[in-house]
PyMOL Python script that loads the backbone (N, CA, C, O; Angstrom):
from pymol import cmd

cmd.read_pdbstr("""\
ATOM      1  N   UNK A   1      39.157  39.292   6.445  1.00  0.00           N
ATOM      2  CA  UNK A   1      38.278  38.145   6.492  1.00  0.00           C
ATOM      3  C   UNK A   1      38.562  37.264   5.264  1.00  0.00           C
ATOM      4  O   UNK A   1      38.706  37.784   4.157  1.00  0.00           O
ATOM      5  N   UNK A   2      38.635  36.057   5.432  1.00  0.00           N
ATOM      6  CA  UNK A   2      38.925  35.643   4.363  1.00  0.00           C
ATOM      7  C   UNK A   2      37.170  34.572   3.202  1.00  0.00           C
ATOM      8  O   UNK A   2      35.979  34.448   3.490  1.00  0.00           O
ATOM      9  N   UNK A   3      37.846  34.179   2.211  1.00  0.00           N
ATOM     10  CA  UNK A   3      36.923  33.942   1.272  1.00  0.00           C
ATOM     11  C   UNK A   3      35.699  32.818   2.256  1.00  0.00           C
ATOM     12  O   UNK A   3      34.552  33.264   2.224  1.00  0.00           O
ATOM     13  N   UNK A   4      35.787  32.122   2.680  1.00  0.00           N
ATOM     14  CA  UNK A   4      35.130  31.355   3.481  1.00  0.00           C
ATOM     15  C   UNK A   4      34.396  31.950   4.369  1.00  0.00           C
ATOM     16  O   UNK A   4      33.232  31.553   4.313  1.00  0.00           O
ATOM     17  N   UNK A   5      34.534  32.522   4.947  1.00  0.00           N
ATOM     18  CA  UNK A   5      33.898  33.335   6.356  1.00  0.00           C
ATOM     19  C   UNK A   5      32.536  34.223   5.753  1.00  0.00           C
ATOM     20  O   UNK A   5      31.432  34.532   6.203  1.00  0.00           O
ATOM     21  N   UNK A   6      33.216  34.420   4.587  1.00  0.00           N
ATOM     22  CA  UNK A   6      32.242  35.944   3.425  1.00  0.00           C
ATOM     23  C   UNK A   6      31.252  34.888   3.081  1.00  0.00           C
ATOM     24  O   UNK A   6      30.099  35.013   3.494  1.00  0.00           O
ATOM     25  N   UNK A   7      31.558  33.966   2.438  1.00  0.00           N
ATOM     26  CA  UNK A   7      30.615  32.761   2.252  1.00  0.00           C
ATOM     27  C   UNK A   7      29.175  32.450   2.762  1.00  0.00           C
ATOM     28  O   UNK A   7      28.075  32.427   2.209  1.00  0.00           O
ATOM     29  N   UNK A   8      29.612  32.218   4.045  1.00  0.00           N
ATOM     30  CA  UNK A   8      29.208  31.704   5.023  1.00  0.00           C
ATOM     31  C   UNK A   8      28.131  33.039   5.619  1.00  0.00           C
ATOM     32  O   UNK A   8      27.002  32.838   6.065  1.00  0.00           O
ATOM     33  N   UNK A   9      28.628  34.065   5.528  1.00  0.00           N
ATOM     34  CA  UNK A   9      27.704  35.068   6.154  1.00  0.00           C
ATOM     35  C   UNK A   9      26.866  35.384   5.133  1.00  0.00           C
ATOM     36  O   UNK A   9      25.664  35.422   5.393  1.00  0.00           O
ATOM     37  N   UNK A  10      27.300  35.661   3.829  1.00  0.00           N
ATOM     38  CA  UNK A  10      26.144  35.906   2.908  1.00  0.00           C
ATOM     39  C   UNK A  10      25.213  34.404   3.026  1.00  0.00           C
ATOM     40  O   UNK A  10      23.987  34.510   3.046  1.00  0.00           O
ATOM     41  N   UNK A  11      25.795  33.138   3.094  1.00  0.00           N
ATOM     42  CA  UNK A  11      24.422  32.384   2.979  1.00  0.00           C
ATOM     43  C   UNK A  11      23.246  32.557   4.375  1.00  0.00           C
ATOM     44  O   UNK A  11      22.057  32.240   4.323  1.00  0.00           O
ATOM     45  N   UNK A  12      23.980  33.154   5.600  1.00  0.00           N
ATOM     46  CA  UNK A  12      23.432  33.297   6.889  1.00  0.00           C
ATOM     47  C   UNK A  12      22.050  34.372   6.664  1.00  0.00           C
ATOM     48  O   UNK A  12      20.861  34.406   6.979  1.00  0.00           O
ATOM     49  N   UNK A  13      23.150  35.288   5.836  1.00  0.00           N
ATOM     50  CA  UNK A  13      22.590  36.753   5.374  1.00  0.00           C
ATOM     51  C   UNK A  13      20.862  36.485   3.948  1.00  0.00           C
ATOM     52  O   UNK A  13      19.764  37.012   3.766  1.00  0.00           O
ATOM     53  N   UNK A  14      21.540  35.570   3.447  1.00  0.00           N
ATOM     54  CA  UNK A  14      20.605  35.126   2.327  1.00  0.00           C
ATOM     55  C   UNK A  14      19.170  34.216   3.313  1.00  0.00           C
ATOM     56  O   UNK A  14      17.982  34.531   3.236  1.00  0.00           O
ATOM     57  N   UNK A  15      19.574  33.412   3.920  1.00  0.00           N
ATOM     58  CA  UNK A  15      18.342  32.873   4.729  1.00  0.00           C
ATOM     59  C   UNK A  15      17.356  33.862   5.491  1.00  0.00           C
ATOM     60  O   UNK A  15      16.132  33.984   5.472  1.00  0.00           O
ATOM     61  N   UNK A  16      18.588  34.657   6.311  1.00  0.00           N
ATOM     62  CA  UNK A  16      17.061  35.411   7.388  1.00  0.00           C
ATOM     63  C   UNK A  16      16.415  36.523   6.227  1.00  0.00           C
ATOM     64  O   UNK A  16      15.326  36.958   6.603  1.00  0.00           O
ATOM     65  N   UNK A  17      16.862  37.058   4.917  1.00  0.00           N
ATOM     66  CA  UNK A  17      15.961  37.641   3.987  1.00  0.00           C
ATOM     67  C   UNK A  17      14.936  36.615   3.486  1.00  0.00           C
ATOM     68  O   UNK A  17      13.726  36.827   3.559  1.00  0.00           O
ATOM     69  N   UNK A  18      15.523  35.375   2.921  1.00  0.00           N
ATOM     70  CA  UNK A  18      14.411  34.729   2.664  1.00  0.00           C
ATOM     71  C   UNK A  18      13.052  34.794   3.559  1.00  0.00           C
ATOM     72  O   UNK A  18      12.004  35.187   3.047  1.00  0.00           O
ATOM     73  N   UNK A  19      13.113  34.437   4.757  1.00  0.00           N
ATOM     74  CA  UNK A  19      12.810  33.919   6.367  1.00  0.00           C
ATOM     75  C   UNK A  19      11.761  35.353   6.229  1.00  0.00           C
ATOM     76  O   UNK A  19      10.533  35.289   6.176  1.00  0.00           O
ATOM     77  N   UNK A  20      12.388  36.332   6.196  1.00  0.00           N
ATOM     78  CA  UNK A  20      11.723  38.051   6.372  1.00  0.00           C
ATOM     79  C   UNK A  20      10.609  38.087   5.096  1.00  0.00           C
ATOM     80  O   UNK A  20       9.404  38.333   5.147  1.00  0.00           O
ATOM     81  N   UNK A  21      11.441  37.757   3.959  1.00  0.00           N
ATOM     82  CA  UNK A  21       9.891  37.892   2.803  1.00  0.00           C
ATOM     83  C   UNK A  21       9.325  37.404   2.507  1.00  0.00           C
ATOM     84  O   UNK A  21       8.523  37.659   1.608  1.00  0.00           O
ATOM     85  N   UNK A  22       9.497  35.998   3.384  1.00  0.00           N
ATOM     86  CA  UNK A  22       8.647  34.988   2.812  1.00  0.00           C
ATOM     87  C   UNK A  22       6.839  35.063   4.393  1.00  0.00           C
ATOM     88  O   UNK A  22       5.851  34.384   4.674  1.00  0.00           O
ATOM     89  N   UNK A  23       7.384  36.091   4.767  1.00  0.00           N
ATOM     90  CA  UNK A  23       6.488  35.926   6.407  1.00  0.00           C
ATOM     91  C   UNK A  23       5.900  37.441   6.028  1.00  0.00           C
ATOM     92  O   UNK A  23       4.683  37.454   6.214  1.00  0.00           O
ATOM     93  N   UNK A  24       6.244  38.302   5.707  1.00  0.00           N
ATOM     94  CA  UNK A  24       5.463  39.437   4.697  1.00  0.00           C
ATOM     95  C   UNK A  24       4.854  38.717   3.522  1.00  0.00           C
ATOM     96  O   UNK A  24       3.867  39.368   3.178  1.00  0.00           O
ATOM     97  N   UNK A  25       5.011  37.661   2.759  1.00  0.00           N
ATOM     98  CA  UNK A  25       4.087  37.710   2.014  1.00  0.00           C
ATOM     99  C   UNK A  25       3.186  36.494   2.774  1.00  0.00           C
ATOM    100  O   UNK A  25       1.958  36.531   2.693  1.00  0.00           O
ATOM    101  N   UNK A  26       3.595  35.849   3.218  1.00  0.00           N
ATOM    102  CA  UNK A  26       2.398  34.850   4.168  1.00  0.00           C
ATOM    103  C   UNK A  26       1.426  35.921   5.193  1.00  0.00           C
ATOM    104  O   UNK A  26       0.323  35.510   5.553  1.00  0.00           O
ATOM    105  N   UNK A  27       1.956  37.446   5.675  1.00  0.00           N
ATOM    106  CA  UNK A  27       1.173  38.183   6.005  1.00  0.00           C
ATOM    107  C   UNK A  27      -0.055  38.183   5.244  1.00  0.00           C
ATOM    108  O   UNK A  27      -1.084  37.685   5.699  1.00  0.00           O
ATOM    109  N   UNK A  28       0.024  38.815   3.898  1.00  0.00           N
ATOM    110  CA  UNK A  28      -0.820  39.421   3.374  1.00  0.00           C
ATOM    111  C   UNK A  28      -1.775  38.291   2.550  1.00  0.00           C
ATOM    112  O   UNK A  28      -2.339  38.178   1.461  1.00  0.00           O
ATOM    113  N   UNK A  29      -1.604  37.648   3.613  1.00  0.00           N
ATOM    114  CA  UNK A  29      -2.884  36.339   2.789  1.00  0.00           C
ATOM    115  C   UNK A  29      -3.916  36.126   4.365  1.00  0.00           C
ATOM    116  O   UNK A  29      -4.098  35.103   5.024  1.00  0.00           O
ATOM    117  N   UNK A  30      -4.383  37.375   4.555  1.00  0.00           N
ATOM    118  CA  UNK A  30      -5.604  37.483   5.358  1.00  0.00           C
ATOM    119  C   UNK A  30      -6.702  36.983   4.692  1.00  0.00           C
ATOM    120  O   UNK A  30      -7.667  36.733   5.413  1.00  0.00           O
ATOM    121  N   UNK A  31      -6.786  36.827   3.832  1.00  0.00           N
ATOM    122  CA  UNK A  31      -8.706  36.473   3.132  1.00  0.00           C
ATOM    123  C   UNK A  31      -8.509  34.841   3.235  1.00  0.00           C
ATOM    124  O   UNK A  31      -9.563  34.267   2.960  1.00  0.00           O
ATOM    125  N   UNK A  32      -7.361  33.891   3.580  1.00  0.00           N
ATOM    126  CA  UNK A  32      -7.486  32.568   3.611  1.00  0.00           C
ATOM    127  C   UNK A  32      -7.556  31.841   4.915  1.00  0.00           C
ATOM    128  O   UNK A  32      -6.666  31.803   5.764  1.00  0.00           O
ATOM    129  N   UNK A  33      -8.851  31.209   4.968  1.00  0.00           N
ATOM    130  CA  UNK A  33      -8.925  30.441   6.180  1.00  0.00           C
ATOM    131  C   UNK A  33      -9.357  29.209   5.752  1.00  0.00           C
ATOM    132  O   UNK A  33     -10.121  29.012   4.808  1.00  0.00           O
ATOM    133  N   UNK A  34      -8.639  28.035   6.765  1.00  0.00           N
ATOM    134  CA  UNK A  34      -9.726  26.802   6.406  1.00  0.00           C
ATOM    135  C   UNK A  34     -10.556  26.801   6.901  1.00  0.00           C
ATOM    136  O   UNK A  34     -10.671  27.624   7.809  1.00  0.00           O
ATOM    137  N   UNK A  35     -11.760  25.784   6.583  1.00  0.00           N
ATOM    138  CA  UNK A  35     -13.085  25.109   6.947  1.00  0.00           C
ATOM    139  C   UNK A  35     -13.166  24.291   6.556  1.00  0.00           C
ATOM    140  O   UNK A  35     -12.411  23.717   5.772  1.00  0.00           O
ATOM    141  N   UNK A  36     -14.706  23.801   7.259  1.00  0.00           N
ATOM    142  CA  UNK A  36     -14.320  22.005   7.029  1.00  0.00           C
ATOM    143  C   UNK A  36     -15.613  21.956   5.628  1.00  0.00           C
ATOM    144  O   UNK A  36     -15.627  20.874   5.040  1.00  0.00           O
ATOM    145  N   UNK A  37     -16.429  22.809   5.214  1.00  0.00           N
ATOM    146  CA  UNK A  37     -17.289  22.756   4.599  1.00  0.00           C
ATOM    147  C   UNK A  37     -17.651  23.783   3.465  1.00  0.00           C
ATOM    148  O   UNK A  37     -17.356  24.957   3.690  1.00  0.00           O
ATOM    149  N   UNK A  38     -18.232  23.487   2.324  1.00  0.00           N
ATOM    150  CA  UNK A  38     -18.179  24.590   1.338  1.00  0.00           C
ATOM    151  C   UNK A  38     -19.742  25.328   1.442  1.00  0.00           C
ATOM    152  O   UNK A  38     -20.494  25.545   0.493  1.00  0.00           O
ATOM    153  N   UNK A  39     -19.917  25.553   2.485  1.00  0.00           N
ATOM    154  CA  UNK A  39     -21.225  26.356   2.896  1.00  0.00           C
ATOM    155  C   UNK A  39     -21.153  27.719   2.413  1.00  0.00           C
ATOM    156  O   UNK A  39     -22.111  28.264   1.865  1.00  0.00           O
ATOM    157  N   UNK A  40     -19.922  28.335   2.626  1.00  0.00           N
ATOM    158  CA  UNK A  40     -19.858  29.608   2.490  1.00  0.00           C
ATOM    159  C   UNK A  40     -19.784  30.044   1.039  1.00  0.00           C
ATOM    160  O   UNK A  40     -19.729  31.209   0.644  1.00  0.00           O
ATOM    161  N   UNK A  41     -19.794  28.605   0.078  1.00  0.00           N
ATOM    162  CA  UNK A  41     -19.672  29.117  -1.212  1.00  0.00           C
ATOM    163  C   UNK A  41     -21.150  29.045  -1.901  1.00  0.00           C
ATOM    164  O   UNK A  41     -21.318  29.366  -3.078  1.00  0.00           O
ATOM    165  N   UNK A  42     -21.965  28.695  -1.246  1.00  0.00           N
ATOM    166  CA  UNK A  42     -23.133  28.333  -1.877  1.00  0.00           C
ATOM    167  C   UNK A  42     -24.440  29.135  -1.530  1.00  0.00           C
ATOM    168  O   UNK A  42     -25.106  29.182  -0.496  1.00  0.00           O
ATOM    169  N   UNK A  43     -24.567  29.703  -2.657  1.00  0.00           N
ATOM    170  CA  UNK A  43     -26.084  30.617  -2.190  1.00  0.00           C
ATOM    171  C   UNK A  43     -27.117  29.905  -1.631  1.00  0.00           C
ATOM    172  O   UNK A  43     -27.233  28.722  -1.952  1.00  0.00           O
ATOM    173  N   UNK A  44     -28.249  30.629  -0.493  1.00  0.00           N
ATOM    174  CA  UNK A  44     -28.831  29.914  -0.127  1.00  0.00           C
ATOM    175  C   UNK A  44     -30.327  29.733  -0.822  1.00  0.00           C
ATOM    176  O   UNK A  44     -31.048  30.695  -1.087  1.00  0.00           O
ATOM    177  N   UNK A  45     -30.718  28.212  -1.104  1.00  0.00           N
ATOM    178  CA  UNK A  45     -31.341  27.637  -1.488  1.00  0.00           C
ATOM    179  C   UNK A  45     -31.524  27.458  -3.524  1.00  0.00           C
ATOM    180  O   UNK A  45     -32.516  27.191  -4.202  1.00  0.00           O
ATOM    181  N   UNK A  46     -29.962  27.777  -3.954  1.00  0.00           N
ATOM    182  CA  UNK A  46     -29.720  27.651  -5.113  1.00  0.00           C
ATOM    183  C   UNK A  46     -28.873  26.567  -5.514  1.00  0.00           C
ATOM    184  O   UNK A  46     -28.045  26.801  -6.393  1.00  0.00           O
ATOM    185  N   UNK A  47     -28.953  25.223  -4.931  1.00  0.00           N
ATOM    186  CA  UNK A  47     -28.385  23.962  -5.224  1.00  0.00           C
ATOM    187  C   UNK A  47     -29.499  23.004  -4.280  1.00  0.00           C
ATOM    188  O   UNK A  47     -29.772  23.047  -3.080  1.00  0.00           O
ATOM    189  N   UNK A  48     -29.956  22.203  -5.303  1.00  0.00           N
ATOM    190  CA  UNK A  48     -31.075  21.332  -4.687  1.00  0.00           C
ATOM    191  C   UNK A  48     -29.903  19.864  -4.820  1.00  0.00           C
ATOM    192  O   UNK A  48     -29.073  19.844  -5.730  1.00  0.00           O
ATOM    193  N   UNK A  49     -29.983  18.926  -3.979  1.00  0.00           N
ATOM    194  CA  UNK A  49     -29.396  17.226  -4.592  1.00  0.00           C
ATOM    195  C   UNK A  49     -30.313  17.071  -4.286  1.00  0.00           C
ATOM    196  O   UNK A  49     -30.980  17.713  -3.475  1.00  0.00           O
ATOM    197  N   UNK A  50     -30.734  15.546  -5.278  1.00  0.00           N
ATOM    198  CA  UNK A  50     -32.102  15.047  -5.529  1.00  0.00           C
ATOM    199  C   UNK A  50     -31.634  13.395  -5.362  1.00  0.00           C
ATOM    200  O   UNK A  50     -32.295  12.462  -4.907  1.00  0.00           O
ATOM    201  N   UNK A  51     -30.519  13.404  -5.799  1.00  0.00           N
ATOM    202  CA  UNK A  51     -29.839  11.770  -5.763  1.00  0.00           C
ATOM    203  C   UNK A  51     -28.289  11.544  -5.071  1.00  0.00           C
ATOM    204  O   UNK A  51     -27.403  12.302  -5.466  1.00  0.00           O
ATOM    205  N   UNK A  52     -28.019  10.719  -4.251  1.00  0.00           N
ATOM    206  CA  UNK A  52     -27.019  10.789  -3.912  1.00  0.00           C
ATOM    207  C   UNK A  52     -26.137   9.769  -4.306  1.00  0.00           C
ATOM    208  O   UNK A  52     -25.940   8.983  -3.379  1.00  0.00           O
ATOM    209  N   UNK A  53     -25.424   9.441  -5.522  1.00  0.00           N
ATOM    210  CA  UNK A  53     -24.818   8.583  -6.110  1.00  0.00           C
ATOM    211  C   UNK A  53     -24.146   9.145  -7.034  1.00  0.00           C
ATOM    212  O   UNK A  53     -24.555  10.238  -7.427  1.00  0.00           O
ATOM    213  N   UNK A  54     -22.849   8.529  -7.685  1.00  0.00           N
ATOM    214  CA  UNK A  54     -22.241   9.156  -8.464  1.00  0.00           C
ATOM    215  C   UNK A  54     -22.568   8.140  -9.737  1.00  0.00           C
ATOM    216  O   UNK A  54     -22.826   6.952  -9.544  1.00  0.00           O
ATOM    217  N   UNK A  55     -22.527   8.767 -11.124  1.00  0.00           N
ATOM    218  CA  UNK A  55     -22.424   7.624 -12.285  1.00  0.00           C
ATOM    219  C   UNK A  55     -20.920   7.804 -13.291  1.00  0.00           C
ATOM    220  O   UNK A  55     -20.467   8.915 -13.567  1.00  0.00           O
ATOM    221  N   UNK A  56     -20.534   7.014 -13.570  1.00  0.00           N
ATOM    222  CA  UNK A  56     -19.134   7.496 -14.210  1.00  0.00           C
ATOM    223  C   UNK A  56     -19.512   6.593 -15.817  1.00  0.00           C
ATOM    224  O   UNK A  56     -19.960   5.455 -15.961  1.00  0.00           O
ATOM    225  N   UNK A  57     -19.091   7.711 -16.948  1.00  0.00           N
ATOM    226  CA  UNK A  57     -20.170   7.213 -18.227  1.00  0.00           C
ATOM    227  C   UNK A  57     -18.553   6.809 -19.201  1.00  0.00           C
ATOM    228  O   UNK A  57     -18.467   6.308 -20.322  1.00  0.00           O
ATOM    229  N   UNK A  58     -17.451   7.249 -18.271  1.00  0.00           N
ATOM    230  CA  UNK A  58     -16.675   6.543 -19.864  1.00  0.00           C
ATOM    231  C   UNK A  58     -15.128   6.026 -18.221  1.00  0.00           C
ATOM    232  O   UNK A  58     -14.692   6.343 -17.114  1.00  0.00           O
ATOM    233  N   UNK A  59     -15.026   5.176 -19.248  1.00  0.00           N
ATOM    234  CA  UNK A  59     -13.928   4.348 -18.221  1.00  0.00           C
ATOM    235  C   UNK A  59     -12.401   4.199 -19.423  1.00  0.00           C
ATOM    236  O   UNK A  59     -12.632   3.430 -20.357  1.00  0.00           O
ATOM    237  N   UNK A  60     -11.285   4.705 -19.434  1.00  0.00           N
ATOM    238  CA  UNK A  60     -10.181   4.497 -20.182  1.00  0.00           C
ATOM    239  C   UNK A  60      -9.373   4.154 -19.488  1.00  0.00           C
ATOM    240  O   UNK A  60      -8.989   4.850 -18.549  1.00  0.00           O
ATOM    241  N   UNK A  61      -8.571   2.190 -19.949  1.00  0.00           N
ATOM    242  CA  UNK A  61      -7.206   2.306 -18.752  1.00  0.00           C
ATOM    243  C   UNK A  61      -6.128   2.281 -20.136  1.00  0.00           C
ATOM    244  O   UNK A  61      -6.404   1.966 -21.293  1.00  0.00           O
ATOM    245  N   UNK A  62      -4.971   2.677 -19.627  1.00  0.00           N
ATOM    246  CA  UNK A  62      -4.130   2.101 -20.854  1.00  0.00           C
ATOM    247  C   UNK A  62      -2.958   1.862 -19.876  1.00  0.00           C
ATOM    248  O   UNK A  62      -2.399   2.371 -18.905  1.00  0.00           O
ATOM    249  N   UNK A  63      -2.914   0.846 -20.654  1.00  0.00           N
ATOM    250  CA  UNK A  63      -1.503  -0.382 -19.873  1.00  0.00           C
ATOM    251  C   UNK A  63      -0.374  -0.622 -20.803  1.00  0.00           C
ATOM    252  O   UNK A  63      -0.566  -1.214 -21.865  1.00  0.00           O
ATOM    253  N   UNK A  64       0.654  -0.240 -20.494  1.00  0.00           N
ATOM    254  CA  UNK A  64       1.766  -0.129 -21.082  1.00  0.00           C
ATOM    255  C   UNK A  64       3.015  -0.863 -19.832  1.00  0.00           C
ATOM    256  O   UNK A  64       3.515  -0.463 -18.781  1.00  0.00           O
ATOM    257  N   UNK A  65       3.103  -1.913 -20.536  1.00  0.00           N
ATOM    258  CA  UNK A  65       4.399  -3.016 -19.903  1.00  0.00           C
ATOM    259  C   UNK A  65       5.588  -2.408 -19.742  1.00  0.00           C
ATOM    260  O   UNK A  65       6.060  -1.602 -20.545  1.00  0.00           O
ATOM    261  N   UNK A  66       6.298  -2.901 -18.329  1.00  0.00           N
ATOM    262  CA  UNK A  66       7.091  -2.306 -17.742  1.00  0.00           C
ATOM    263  C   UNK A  66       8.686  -3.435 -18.745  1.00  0.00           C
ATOM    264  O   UNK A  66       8.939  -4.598 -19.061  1.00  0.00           O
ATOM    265  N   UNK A  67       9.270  -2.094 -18.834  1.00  0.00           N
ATOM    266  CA  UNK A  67      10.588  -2.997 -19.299  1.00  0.00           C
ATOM    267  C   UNK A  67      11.206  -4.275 -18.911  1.00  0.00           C
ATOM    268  O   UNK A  67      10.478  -4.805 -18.072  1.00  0.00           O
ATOM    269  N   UNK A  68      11.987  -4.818 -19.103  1.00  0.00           N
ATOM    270  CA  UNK A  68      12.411  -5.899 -18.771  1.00  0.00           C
ATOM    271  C   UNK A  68      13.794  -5.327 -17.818  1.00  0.00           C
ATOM    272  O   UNK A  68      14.009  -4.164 -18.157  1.00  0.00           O
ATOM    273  N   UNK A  69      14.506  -5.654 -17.045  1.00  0.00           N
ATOM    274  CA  UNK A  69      16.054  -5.306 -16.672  1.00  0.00           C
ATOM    275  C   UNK A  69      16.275  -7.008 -16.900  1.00  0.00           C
ATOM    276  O   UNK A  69      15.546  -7.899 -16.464  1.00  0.00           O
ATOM    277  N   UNK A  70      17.444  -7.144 -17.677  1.00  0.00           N
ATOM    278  CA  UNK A  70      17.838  -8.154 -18.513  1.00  0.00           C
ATOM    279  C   UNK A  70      19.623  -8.588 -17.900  1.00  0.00           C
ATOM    280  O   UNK A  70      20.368  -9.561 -18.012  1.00  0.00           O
ATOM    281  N   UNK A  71      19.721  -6.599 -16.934  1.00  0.00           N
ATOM    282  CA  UNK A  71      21.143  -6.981 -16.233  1.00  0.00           C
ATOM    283  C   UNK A  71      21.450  -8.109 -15.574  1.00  0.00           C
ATOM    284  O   UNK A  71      20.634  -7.973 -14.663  1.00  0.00           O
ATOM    285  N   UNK A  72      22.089  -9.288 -15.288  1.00  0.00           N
ATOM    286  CA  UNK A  72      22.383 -10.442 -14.300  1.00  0.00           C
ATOM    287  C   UNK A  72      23.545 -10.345 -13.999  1.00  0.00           C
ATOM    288  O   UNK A  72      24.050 -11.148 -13.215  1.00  0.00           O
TER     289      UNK A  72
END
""", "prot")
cmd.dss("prot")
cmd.show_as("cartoon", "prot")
cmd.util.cbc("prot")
cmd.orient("prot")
């Protein structure tokens, strides 16, 4: 067989391992599901909202000028 062919099968060979451990470890992530809501994180009747608005108390922009390109 020559150098090319060997190549070629180890990268064939390198993917379906990837492919294999990457689906064993996506197995073992049983405890993750989505939802659309954080209900399940919140004890019940231990978060009251009283106001529904947000206030934002400090505002920072910083502006820094874009170079010139001077190439013509």
């Amino acid at each position: 067989m020559d150098l090319g062919m060997m190549i070629v099968i180890a990268i064939i060979i390198g993917i379906i391992g990837g492919f294999i451990g990457a689906g064993i470890l996506k197995g073992q992530l049983y405890s993750v599901h989505r939802q659309a809501a954080a209900a399940n994180y919140i004890r019940k009747d231990s978060f009251v909202l009283t106001e529904n608005n947000d206030r934002f108390l400090y505002k920072k922009v910083d502006k820094t000028p874009r170079p010139k390109d001077n190439k013509k």
